[in-house]
C-alpha positions, 0 to 999 in steps of 0.5 A, a space after each residue: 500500500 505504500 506503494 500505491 500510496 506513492 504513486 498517488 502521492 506522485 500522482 497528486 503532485 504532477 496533479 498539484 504541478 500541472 493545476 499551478 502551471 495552468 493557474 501560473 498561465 491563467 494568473 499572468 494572462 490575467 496580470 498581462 490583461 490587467 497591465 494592458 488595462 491599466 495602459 487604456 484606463 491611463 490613456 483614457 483618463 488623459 483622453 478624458 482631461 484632454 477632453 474636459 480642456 476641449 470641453 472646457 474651451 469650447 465652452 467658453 467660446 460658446 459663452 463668448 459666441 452667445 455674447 458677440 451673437 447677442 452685442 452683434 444683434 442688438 447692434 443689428 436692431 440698432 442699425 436696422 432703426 436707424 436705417 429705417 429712420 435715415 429712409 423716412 428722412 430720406 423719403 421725406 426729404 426726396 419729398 421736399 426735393 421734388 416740391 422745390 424742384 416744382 416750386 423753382 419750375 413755377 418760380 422760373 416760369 413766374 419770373 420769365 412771365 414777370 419779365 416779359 411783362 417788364 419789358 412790355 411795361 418797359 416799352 409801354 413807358 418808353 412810348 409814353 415818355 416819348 410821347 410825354 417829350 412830344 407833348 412837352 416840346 409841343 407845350 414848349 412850343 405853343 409856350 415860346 408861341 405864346 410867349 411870342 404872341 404876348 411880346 407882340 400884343 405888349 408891344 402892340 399896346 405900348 406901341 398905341 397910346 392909351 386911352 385917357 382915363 374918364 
């Protein structure tokens, strides 16, 4: 029995040797996996804070964004008031462009008109202060007649005695 105590025994250890070889492989493949794990879990945790930075970041920008959206579409209403100010005033001052260009077109035709009258006034004074110089020469005329016919009618009279006084 010893023996075959023995070869059990042997048995058990090949038995034993051969279950701790096979749990030594089973271990290291499993402390490979875990080292291997170990690189990805510290790959990703510096992925992750890369991340997180880009996150951060980009955040940021997006609050920046918001603020230049937000300053950009006030200005944009601002601007689009006073554009919408500057075509009334506009409208209003192409109106009072078009109603002066009718006023000087009436104010040209009333001064052509005014001058023609003036000169027709002027003609028409022109005849009459020739005629006005006609009539003058002609009172001067029967003036220096009359003047004549005196001088004669005075020397007539002082020429003949006069009558003595009853």
């Amino acid at each position: 029995m010893s023996r075959r105590l023995q070869y059990w025994n042997l048995f058990g250890v090949l038995a034993l040797g051969v279950l701790c070889v096979f749990q030594w492989r089973h271990d290291r493949q499993l402390n490979l996996e875990l080292n291997e794990s170990k690189k990805t879990l510290q790959a990703q945790e510096k992925q992750l804070a890369e991340n997180v930075k880009t996150l951060d970041g980009l955040r940021a920008d997006l609050a920046g964004f918001k603020e230049s959206y937000a300053s950009a579409r006030a200005e944009a209403t601002e601007l689009q008031k006073k554009l919408t100010a500057q075509e009334r005033e506009n409208a209003k001052l192409t109106g009072e462009r078009d109603q002066l260009k009718d006023s000087i077109t009436n104010w040209v035709a009333a001064v052509t008109v005014r001058d023609e009258r003036l000169k027709e006034a002027n003609t028409r004074l022109t005849e009459l202060v020739n005629k006005l110089n006609d009539s003058i020469s002609k009172f001067n005329s029967l003036a220096t007649n009359y003047n004549s016919v005196v001088d004669q009618l005075n020397a007539a009279r002082s020429a003949k005695p006069e009558p003595a006084a009853k």
